[in-house]
VOGU-3710 file (C-alpha; in Angstrom, 3 decimals, decimal comma):
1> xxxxxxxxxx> 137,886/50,970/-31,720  140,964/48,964/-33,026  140,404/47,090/-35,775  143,221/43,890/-36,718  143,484/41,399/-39,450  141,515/37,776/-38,435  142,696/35,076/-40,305  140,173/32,076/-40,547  142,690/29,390/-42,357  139,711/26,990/-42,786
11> xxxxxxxxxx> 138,251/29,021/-45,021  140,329/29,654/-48,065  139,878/28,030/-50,843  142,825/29,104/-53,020  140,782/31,391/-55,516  143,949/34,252/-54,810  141,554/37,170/-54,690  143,544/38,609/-51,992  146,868/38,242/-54,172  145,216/40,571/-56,694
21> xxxxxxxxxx> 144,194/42,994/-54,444  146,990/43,498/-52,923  148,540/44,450/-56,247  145,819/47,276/-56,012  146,758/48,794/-52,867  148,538/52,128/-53,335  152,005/52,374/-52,918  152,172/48,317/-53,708  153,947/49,131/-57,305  151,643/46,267/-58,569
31> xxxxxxxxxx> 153,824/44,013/-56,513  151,917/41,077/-54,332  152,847/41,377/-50,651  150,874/38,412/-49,267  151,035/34,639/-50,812  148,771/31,915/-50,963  150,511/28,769/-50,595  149,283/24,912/-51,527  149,487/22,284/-48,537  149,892/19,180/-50,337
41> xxxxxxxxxx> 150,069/20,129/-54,338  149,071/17,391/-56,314  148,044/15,778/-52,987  144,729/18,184/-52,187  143,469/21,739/-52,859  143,860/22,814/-49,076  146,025/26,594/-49,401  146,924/28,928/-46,993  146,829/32,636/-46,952  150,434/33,688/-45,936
51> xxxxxxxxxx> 150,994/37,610/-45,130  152,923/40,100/-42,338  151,250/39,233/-38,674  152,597/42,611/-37,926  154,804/41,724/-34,803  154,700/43,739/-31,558  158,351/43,195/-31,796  159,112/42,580/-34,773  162,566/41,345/-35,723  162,470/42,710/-39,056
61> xxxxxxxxxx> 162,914/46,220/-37,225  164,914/44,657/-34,810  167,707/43,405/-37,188  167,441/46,578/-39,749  171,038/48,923/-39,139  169,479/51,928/-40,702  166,202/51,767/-39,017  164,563/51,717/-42,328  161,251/49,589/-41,384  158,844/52,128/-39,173
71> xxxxxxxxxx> 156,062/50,831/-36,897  152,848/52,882/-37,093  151,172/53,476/-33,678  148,410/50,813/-35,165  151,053/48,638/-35,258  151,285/48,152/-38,836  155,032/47,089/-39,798  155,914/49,219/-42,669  158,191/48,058/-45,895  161,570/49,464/-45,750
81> xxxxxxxxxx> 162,187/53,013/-46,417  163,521/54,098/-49,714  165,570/56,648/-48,114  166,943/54,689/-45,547  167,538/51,116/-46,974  171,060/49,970/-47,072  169,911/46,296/-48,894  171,410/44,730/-45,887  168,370/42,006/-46,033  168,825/41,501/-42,205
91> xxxxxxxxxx> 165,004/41,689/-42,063  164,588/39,608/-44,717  167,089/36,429/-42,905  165,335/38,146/-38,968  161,850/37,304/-39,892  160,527/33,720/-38,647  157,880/34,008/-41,117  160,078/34,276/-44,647  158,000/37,622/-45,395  160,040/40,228/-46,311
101> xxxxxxxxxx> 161,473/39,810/-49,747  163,888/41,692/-51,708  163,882/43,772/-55,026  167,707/43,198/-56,101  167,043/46,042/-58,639  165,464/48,356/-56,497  168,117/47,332/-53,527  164,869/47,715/-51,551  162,974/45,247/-49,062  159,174/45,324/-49,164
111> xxxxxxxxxx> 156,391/43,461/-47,498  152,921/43,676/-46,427  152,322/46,562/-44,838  148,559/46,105/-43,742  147,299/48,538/-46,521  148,298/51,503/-44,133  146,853/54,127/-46,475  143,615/52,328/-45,343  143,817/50,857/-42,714  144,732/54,030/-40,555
121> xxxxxxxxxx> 141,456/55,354/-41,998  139,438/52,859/-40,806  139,158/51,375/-44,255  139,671/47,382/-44,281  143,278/46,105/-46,330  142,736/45,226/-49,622  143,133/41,451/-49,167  139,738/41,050/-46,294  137,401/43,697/-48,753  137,638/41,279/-51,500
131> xxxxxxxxxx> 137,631/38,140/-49,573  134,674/36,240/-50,918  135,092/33,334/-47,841  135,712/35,798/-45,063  138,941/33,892/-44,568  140,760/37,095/-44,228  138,816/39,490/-41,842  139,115/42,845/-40,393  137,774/42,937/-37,007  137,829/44,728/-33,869
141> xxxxxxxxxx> 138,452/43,549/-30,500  135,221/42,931/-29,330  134,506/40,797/-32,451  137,688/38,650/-31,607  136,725/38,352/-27,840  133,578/36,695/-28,976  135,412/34,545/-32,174  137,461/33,475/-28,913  134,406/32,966/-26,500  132,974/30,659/-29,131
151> xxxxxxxxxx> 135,979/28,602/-29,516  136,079/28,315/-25,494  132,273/27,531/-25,695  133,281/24,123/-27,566  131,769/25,337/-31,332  135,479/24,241/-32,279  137,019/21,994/-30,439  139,732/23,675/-29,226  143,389/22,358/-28,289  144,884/22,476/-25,172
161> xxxxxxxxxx> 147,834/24,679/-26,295  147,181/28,082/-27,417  148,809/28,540/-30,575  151,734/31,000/-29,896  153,492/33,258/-32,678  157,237/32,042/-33,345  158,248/36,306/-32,762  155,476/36,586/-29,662  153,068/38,748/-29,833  151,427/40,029/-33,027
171> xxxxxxxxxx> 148,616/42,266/-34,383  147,179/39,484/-37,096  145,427/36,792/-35,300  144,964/33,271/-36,802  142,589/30,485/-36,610  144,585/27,411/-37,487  142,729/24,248/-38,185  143,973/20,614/-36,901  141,955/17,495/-36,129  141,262/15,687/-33,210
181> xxxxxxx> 139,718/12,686/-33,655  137,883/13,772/-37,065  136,761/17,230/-35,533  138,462/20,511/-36,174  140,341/22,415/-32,970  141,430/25,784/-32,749  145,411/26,118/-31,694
//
């Protein structure tokens, strides 16, 4: 069964386990591909985990002239092909989500690219295996019909609104938290 990347935002806590991993990952170069942002610095110690959500469509792909960025038929969005790369950076302006970045001396975009030497394996991305708050999860379908039948259920309140991706669909789902009258919801 497919497995895809579940994102529980409520649960990080900023300890950047995943940002080492990553470094792990083969084929990575020791070079992070996710981030872990602060909310409100100096305000709180609420962070986000920031990585690919591996568009359906991905405008990355879209934008690139020398068709550099491949799409595995998991639907892992790859980093930009050595060969191919022209250092445009149309992917890197394309992508709603900022990921993409750019190695000036390597004239090469790279990104998360789901730990594909694992993932297509069956093996979970480096980020979720070392996880210690499940905030980052790998999951398969059935496991996300149920996080969802839970959330319709009323264990989180959820909103009214699904939340919808900026690029449409993608293969990394997120739980976002919000409040509503002092009790989390689920967009």
């Amino acid at each position: 069964m497919k497995k895809i990347l579940y994102i529980e935002m409520d649960n990080c806590i900023g300890c950047r386990s995943c940002l080492a991993a990553c470094t792990q990952c083969g084929g990575h170069d020791e070079r992070n591909r996710n981030y872990v942002y602060d909310v409100n610095p100096l305000v709180d110690r609420q962070t986000i985990p920031l990585m690919c959500l591996h568009c359906v469509n991905p405008a990355c792909a879209r934008s690139c002239p020398a068709q550099a960025i491949q799409i595995t038929e998991e639907g892992a969005v790859l980093s930009a092909l050595v060969e191919k790369c022209i250092g445009c950076q149309n992917c890197t302006i394309a992508c709603p989500y900022g990921i993409p970045k750019f190695d000036e001396e390597q004239n090469l975009m790279y990104k998360c690219d789901l730990c594909y030497d694992r993932t297509k394996d069956g093996i979970p991305p480096m980020c979720a295996s070392v996880c210690p708050t499940n905030t980052l999860q790998w999951i398969d379908e059935n496991e996300l019909a149920e996080k969802r039948e839970q959330h319709r259920l009323g264990k989180w309140l959820a909103s009214k609104q699904p939340f919808e991706p900026l690029e449409g669909e993608t293969h990394v789902k997120i739980s976002l938290p919000g409040i509503i009258q002092g009790k989390q919801k689920l967009f």
